[in-house]
C-alpha positions as CSV (number, residue, x, y, z in Angstrom):
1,X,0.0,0.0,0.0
2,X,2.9,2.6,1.0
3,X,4.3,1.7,-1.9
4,X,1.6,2.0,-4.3
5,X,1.0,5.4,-2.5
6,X,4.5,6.7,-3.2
7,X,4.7,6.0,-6.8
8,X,1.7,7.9,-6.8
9,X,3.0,10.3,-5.0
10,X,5.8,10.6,-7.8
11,X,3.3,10.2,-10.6
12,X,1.3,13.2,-9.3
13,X,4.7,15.4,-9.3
14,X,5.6,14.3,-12.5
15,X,2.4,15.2,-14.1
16,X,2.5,18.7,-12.1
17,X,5.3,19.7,-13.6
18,X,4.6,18.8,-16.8
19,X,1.4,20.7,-16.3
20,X,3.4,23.8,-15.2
21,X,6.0,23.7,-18.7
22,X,2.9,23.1,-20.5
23,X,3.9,20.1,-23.1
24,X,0.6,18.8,-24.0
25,X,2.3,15.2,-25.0
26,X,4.3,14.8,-22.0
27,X,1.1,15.5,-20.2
28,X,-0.7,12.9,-22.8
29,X,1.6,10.2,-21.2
30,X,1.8,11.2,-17.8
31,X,-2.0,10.7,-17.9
32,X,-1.8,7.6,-19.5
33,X,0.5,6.1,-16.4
34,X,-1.9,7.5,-14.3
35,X,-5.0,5.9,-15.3
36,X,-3.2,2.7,-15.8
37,X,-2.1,2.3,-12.4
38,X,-5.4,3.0,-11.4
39,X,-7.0,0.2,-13.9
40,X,-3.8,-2.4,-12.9
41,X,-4.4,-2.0,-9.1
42,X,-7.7,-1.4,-7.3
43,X,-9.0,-1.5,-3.9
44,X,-10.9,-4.6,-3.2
45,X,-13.5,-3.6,-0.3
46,X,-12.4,-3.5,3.3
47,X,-13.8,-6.8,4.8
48,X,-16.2,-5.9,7.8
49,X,-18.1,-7.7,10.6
50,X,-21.0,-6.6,12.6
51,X,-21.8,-8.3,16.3
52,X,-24.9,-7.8,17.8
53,X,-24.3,-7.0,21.8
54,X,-25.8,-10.1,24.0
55,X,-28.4,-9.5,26.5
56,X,-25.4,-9.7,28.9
57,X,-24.2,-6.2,26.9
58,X,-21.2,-8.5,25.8
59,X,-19.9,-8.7,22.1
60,X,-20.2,-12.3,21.4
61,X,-19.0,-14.3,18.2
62,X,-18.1,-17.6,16.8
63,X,-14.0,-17.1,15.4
64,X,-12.3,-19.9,13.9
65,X,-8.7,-20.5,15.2
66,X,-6.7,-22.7,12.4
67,X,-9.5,-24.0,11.5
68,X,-11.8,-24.8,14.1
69,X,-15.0,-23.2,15.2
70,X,-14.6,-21.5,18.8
71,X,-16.3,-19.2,20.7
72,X,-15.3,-16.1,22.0
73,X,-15.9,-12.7,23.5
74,X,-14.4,-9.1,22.7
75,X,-12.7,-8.3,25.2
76,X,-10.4,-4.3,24.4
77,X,-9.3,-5.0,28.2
78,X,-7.4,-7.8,27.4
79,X,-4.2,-7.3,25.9
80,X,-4.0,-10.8,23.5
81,X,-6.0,-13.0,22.4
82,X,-6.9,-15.6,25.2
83,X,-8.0,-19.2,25.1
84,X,-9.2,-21.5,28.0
85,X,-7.2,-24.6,27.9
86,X,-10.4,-26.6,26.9
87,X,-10.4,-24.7,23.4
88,X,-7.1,-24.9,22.8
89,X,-7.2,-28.8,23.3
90,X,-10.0,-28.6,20.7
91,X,-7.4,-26.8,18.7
92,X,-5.2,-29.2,18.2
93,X,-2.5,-26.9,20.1
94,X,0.5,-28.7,21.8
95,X,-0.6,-28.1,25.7
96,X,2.1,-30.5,26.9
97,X,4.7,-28.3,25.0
98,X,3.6,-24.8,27.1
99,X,5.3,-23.3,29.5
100,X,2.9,-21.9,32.1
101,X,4.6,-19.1,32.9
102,X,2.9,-15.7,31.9
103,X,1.3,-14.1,35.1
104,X,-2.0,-13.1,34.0
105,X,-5.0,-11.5,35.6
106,X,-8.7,-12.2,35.2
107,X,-12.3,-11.5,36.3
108,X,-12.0,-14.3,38.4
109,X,-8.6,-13.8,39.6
110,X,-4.9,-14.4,39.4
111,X,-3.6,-17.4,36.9
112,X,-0.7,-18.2,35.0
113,X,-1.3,-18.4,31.1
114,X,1.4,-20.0,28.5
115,X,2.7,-18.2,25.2
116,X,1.9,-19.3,21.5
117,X,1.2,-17.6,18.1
118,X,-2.7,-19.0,16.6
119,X,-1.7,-19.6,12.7
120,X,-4.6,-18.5,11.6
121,X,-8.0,-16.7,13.1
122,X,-10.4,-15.6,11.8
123,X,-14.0,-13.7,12.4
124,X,-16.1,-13.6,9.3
125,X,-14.2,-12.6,6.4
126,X,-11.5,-10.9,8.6
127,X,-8.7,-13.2,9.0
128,X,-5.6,-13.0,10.9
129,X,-2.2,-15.1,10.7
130,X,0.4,-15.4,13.3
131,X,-1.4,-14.2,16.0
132,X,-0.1,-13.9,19.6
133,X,-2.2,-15.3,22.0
134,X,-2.5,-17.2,25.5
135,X,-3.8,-20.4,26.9
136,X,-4.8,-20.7,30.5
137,X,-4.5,-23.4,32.8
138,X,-6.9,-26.2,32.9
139,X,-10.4,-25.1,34.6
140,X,-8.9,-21.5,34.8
141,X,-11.3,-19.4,32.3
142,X,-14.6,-20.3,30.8
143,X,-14.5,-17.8,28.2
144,X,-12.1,-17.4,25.0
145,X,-11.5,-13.9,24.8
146,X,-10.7,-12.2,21.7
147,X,-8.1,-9.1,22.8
148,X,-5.9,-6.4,21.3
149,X,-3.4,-8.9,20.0
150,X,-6.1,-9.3,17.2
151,X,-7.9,-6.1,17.1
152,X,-4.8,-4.0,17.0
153,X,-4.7,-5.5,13.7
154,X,-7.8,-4.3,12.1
155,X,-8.2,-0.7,10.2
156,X,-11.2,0.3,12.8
157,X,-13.3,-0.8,15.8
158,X,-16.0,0.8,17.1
159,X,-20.1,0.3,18.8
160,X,-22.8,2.2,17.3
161,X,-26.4,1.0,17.7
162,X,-25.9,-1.9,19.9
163,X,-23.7,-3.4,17.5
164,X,-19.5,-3.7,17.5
165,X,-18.3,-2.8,13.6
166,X,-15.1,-4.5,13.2
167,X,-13.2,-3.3,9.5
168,X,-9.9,-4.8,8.1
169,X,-7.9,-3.2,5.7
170,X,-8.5,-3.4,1.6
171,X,-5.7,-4.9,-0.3
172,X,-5.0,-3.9,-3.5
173,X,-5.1,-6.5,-6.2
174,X,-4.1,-6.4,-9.9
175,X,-6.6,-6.4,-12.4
176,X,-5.2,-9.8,-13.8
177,X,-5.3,-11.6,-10.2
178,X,-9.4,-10.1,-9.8
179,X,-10.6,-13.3,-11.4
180,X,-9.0,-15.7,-9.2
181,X,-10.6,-17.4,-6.5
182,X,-8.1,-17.9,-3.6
183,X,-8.5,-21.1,-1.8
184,X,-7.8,-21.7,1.6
């Protein structure tokens, strides 16, 4: 994107001065570039998610982690994403590989949590690899929560109306890759 911005960026100079000598051809072709950047590379739209609020006034969803169908709730207070050790068994993750040794604190009190990095998760169409996240000790949580280690990476967050707008960034595709389907 930064990229795609700064040649731009150049383009735009490029064309100013041209514009400011007053060569009608070099301003012919500077055009030209310009609207074929703009037909090569375009915006797909930003994927977005709505969640209704629960009766509870929680921000409930279904995610999947690498895969697999979990629940969880939003939760900006926590700094990662957090699993209960039940989910992460679900997972597939390698439990007698973690080191417990991450002091954590939650509504129901002190625990000690273990360090990994989810592959892939993913809420909707919003999809997130190489995620930091935390499991908790056995019987420790009863709630996935889904923190700032995954919605740090989205463009926006915000409530309006009850309901919790989540919006990732566009990427820019070529026009010859638009066809494709990607496959997961």
């Amino acid at each position: 994107m930064i990229r795609f911005l700064l040649v731009l960026a150049i383009l735009a100079g490029t064309a100013g001065a041209v514009v400011a000598y007053g060569d009608p051809d070099q301003i012919a072709r500077a055009s030209h570039k310009v609207s074929h950047i703009f037909r090569a590379q375009t915006a797909t739209p930003a994927p977005a998610v709505q969640i209704p609020r629960g009766q509870g006034g929680e921000f409930a969803l279904k995610a999947k982690i690498n895969g697999v169908a979990a629940p969880m709730v939003i939760d900006t207070g926590a700094t990662s994403v957090v699993l209960t050790w039940e989910t992460a068994k679900a997972i597939g993750l390698p439990l007698e590989m973690l080191e417990y040794d991450v002091d954590l604190e939650t509504a129901g009190g002190h625990t000690k949590a273990a360090r990994l990095t989810l592959d892939r998760l993913s809420v909707g169409h919003l999809v997130e690899k190489s995620v930091p996240a935390l499991v908790v000790q056995r019987g420790q949580m009863k709630t996935n929560l889904l923190g700032m280690s995954f919605l740090d990476r989205l463009e926006s967050w915000g409530v309006r109306a009850d309901k919790l707008m989540l919006t990732g960034y566009p990427e820019l595709q070529s026009s010859h890759r638009r066809s494709r389907t990607a496959i997961d």
